[in-house]
C-alpha positions in Angstrom: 16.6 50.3 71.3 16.5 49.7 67.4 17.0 53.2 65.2 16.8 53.3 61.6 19.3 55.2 59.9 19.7 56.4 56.3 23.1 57.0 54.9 23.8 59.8 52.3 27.4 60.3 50.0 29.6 57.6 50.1 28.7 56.5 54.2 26.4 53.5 52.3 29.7 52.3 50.9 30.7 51.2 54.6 27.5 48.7 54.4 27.8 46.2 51.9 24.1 45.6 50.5 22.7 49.0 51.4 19.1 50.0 49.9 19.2 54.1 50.7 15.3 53.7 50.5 15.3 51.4 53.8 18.7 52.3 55.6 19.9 50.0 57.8 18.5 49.3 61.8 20.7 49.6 64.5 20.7 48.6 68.1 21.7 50.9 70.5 21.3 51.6 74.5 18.7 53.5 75.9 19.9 57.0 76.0 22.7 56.8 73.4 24.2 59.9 72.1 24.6 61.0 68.7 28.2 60.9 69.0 28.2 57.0 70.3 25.7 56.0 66.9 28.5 57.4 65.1 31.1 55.4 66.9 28.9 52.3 66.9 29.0 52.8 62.4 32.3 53.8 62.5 32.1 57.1 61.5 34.8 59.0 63.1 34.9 62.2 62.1 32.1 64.1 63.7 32.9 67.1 62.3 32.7 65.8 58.4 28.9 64.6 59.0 25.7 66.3 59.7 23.9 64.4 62.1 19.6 64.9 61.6 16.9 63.8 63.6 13.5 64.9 63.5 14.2 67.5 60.7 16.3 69.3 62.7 20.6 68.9 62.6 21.4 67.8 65.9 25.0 67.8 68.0 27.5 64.6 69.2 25.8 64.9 72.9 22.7 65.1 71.9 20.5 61.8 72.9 19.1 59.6 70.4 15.4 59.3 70.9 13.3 56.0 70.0 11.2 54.8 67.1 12.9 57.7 64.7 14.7 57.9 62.1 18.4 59.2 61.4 19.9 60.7 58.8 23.8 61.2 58.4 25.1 63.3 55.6 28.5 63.3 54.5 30.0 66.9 53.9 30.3 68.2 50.4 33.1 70.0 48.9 34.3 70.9 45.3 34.9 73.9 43.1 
């Protein structure tokens, strides 16, 4: 299934040619998890991303559901 996904911080960097205001379309198997999108982009650290679908943060198991759209945010920190 195909799963549009929207990229915030410096996660667009990983995607030459990203346009934030289209995000980029996966492919993924029917009943993907969160955690195996983030594997599929690369994104290794779980725990240094929010994962939201739906308006709603979502966890590494949870499944990835079709037709929406994804957005991973990068943590923040600073002083």
């Amino acid at each position: 299934m195909k799963v549009r996904v929207k990229l915030f911080g410096t996660l667009s960097q990983r995607f030459p040619g990203y346009q934030h205001q289209h995000g980029i379309e996966v492919e993924i198997p029917d009943g993907a998890k969160v955690k195996d999108l983030l594997a599929l982009l690369e994104i290794g650290n779980h725990k240094g991303v929010s994962v939201i679908m739906e308006g709603r943060i979502v966890k590494a198991d949870d499944t990835v559901q079709r037709g929406i759209s994804v957005s991973i945010l990068q943590a923040i920190s600073g002083g």
